[in-house]
C-alpha positions in Angstrom: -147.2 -184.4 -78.8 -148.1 -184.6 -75.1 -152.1 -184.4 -75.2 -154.0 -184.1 -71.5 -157.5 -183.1 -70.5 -157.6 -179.8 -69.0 -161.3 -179.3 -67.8 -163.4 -176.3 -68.4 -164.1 -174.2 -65.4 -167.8 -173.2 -65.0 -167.1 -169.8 -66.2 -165.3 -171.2 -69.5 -167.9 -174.1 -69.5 -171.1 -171.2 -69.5 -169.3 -169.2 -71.8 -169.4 -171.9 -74.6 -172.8 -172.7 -74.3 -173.6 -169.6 -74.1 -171.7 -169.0 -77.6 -172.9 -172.1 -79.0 -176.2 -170.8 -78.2 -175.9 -167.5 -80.2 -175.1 -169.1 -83.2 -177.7 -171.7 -82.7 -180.3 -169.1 -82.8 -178.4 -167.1 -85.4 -178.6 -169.8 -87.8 -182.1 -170.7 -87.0 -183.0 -167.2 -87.7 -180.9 -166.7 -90.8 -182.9 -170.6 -92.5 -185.5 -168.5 -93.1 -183.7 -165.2 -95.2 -183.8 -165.5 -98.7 -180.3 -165.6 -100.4 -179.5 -163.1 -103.5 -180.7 -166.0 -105.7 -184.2 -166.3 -104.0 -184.3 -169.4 -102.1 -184.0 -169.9 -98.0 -180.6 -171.5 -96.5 -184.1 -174.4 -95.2 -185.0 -174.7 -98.6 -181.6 -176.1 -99.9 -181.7 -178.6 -97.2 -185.0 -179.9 -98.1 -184.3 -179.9 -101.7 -181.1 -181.3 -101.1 -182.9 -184.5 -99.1 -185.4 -185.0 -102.0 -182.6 -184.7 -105.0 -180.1 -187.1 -103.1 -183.3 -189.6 -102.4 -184.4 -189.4 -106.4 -180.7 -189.8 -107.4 -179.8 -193.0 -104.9 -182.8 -194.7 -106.3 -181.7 -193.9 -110.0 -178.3 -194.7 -108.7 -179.3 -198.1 -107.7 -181.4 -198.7 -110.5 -179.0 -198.4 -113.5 -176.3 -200.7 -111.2 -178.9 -203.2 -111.2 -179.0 -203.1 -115.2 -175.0 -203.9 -115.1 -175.6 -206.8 -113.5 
């Protein structure tokens, strides 16, 4: 397959940032809307972070006991 760069003109260019705007803020907006089970889409990210932190220490602790 024949692949070449065909550069955005500034129409096309503003056009994408403009949509990638949109859903920037759309997202941003929605991180703070509860979901049917209660928490926010922000919450799962921070609990997400803290759970994969207490299980990589865990983690790393019983490999050590293998050794």
């Amino acid at each position: 397959m024949n692949q070449r760069e065909n550069p955005l003109t500034e129409a096309e260019a503003s056009a994408v940032a403009d949509g990638m705007n949109a859903v920037e803020e759309l997202l941003a907006q929605l991180s703070h809307v509860p979901t049917p089970e209660g928490p926010t889409p922000g919450s799962f990210r921070a609990d997400s972070f803290r759970s994969n932190r207490r299980t990589k220490g865990a983690n790393d602790a019983s490999a050590m006991g293998r050794l």
